[in-house]
C-alpha positions in Angstrom: 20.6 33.0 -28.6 18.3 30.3 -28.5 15.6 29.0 -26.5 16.9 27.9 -23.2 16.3 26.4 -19.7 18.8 28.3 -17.0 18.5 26.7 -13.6 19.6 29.5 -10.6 20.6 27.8 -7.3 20.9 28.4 -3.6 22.9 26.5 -0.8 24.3 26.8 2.8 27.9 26.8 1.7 31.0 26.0 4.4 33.8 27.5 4.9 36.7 26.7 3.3 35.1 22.8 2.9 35.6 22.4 -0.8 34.5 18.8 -0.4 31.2 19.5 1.1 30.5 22.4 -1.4 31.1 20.8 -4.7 28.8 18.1 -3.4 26.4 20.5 -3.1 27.4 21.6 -6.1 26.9 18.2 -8.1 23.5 17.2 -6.3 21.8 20.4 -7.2 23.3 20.5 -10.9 21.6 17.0 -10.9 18.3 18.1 -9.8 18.4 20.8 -12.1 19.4 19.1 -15.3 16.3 16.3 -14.4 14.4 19.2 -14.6 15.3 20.0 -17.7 18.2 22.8 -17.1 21.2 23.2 -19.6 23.0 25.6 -17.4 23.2 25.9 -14.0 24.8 28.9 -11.8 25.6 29.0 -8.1 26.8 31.8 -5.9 29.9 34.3 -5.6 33.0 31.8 -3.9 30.7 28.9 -3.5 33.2 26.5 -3.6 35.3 28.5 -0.6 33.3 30.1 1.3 33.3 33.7 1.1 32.5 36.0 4.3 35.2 34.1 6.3 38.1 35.2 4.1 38.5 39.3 5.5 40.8 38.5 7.9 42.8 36.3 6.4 47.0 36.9 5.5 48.4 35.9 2.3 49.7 32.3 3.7 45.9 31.7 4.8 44.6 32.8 1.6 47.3 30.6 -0.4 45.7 27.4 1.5 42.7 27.8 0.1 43.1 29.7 -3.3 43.6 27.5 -6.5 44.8 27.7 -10.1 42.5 28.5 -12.7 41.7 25.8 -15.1 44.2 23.8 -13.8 43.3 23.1 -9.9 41.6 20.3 -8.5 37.9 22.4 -7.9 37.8 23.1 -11.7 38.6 19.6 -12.4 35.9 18.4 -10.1 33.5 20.7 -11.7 34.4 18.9 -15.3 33.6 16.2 -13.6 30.4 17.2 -12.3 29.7 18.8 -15.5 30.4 15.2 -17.9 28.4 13.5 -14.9 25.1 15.7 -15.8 25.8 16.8 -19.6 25.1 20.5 -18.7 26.9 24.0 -18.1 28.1 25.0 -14.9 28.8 28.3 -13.1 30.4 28.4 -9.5 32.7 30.9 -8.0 36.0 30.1 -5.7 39.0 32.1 -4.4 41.9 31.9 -7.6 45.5 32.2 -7.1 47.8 33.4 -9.8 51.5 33.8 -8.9 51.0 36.1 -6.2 47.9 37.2 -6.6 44.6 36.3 -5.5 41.2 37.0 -7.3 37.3 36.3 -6.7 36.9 34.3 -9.6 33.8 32.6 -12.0 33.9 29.5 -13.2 32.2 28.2 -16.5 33.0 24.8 -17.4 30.8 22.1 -19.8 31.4 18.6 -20.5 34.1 19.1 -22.6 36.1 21.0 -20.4 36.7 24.2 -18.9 35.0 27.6 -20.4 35.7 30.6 -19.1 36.8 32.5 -15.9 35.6 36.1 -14.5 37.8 38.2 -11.8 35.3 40.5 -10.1 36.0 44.0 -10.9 34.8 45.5 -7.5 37.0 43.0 -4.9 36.9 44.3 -1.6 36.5 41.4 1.2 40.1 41.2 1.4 42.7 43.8 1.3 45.0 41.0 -0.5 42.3 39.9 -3.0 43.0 41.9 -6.0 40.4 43.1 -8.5 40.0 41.8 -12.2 40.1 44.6 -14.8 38.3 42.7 -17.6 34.3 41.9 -18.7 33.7 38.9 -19.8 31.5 37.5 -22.6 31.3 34.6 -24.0 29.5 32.6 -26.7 28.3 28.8 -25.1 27.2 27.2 -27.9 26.9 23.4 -27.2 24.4 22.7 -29.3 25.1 21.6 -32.9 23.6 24.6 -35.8 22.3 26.7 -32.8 22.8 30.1 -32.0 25.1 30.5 -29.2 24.0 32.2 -26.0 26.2 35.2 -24.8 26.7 34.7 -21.2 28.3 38.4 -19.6 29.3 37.7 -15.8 29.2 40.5 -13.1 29.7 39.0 -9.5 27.8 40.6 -6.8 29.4 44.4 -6.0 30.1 44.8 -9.7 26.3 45.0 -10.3 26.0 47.8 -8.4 26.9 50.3 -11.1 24.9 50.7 -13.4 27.6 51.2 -16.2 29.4 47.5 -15.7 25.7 46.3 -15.9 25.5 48.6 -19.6 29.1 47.8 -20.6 28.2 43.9 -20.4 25.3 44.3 -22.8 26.9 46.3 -25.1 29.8 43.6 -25.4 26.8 41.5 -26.6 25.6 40.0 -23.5 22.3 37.9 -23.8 22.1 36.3 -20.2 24.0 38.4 -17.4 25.1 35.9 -14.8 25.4 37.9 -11.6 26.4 35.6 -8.2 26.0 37.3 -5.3 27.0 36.6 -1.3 24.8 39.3 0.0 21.7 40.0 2.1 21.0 40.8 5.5 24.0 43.0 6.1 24.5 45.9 8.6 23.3 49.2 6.5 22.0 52.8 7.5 19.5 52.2 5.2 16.0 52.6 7.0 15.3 48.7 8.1 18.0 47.2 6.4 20.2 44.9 9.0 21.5 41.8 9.8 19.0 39.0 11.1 19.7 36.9 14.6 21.2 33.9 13.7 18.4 32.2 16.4 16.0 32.7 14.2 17.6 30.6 11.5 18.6 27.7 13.7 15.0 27.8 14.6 13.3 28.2 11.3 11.7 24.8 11.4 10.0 25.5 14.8 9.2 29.1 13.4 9.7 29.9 9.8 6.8 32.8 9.9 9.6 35.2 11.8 12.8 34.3 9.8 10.5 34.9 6.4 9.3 38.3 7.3 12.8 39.0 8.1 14.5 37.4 4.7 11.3 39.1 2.7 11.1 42.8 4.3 14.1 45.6 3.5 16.6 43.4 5.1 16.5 40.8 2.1 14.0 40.4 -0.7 12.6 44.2 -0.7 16.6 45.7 -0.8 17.0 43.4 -3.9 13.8 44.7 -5.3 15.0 48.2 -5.5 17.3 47.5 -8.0 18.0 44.2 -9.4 14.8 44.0 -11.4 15.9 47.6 -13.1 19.1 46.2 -14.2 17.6 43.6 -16.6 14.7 45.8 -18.0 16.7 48.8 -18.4 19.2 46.7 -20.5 17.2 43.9 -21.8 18.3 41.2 -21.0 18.2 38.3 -18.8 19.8 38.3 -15.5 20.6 35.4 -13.0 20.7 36.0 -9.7 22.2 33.9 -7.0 22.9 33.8 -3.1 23.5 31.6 -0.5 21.2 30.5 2.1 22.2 30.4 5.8 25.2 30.6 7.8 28.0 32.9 5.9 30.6 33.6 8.0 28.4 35.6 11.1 26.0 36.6 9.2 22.9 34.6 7.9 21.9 34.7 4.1 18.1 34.9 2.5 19.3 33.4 -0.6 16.6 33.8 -3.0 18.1 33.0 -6.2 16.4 34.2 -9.1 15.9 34.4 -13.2 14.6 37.1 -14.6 13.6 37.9 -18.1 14.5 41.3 -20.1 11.3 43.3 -19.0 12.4 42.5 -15.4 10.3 40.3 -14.8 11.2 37.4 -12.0 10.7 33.4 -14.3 11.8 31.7 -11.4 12.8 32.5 -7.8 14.5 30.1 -4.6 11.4 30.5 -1.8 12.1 28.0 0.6 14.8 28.4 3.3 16.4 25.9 2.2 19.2 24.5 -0.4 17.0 25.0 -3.5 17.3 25.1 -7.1 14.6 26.7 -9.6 14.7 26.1 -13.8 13.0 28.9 -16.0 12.9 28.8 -19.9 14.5 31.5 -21.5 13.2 32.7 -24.9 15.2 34.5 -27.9 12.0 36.8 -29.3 11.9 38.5 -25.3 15.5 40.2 -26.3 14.3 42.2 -29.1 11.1 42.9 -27.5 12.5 44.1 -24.4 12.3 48.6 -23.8 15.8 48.2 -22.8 17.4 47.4 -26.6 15.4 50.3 -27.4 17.2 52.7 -24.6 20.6 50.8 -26.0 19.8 52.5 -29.2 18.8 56.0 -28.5 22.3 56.6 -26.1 23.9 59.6 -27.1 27.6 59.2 -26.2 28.4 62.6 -27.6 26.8 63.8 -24.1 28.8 61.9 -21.8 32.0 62.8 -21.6 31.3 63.3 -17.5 31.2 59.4 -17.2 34.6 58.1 -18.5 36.5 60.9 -17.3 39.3 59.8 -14.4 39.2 60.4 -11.5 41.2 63.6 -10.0 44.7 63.4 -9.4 45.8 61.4 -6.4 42.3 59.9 -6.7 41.8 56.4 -7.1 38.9 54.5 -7.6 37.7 52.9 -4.0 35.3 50.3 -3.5 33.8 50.2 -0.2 30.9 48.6 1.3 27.8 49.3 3.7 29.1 47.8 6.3 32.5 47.0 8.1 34.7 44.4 7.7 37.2 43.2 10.2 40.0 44.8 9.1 38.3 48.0 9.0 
């Protein structure tokens, strides 16, 4: 890859108001490029609102699904894209045929990119699951290197082997959107946070931070999300919304870090916020983690890609319970 400015963004998305959410969407791009970004990412289904969709029946999901490339978001985001001369990332709810996927979008000035189904769908019993990684070369520069941008939204991060698999494929920049944070969990102070306190964050943003920094937000993250980028070397880009999502709030707290895990660039405010961090070639071949790549001994693990037992299938499930629970 090249050298590179990524920009990682945050915003209080609405549900299902794909107007209001591609504006977004355009003025944060635009802040980003004037700061010098080349790529910008947003956050898992921030073009449809996310949280809102577990109860939803097929018909309900049909009204706000789309074609991919060929509905009107995708266009919009072409639009956007030619509008700031720059890459950009968002995730909405995709419908093909029948079925219904949580899909990534890339798209440049030139058109539409590339699309990625998360593999680990579970907010919907009628969103299905995409059984593909992704990675692709964006090379929109002219006798330059391309940068190999892997995508891995939000649950899919959480094993550690779709996070390996991605590199492997050749993965320089892991792109990993997220609608997470402040969730109900058994883990010791994890929870959700009282929406009060972010209607009153202006008044008294000293509460709401302790609760979007402590285990509940920033310190859960910490636990892991750093480890995924060192111990595979390379860069990762993290991004949330901020606010209301569905009935629970969001810390946000979009992020870039580099391939020693290091954060470049982090969303701080509680607000819509967008933050630009340079990304450097020489850090991938530096980094432990290209090392650790190198000394696997697949002769050893047979244990990981055996099937599951008969009548087993594999089951994603989250911490907490969703309405159709």
């Amino acid at each position: 890859m090249r050298d590179i400015q990524i920009a990682a963004a945050q915003f209080e998305h609405r549900n299902a108001d794909k107007a209001y959410n591609l504006s977004r969407i355009a003025s944060l791009s635009r802040e980003a490029v004037e700061r010098g970004a080349e790529i910008v990412s947003f956050h898992e289904c921030a073009i449809s609102g996310y949280t809102f969709l577990q109860p939803l029946n097929p018909q309900q999901l049909a009204d706000i699904a789309e074609p991919v490339p060929d509905g009107p978001s995708v266009n919009t985001l072409i639009q956007i894209t030619s509008d700031v001369n720059a890459t950009i990332m968002a995730g909405l709810l995709e419908q093909d045929g029948e079925q219904f996927f949580n899909t990534y979008v890339t798209v440049n000035p030139t058109g539409y990119v590339t699309r990625f189904r998360k593999l680990h769908a579970f907010i919907n019993p009628h969103v299905a699951s995409g059984d593909v990684f992704n990675v692709t070369p964006l090379n929109d520069a002219q006798n330059e290197p391309a940068l190999n941008a892997g995508y891995l939204i939000c649950y899919d991060n959480n094993l550690p082997e779709n996070v390996r698999m991605t590199t492997m494929l050749g993965a320089d920049v892991i792109f990993m959107p997220h609608v997470t944070g402040c969730l109900p969990s058994v883990m010791p102070g994890r929870g959700t946070v009282d929406p009060k306190l972010w209607h009153n964050r202006h008044r008294d943003p000293a509460r709401l931070r302790k609760e979007f920094d402590g285990p509940k937000g920033r310190q859960w993250l910490h636990r892991w999300l750093p480890c995924r980028a060192y111990e595979n070397g390379v860069y990762a880009v993290y991004t949330n919304p901020i606010g209301v999502d569905g009935d629970t709030i969001k810390p946000g707290g979009s992020m870039i870090l580099d391939p020693f895990g290091e954060i470049l660039a982090e969303c701080r405010s509680m607000e819509d916020e967008v933050v630009v961090a340079l990304c450097t070639a020489d850090k991938l071949e530096q980094a432990s983690g290209r090392r650790y790549i190198k000394a696997r001994r697949p002769e050893l693990y047979g244990k990981l890609v055996e099937p599951h037992p008969e009548g087993h299938e594999a089951v994603t499930l989250p911490g907490w319970s969703r309405t159709f629970d």
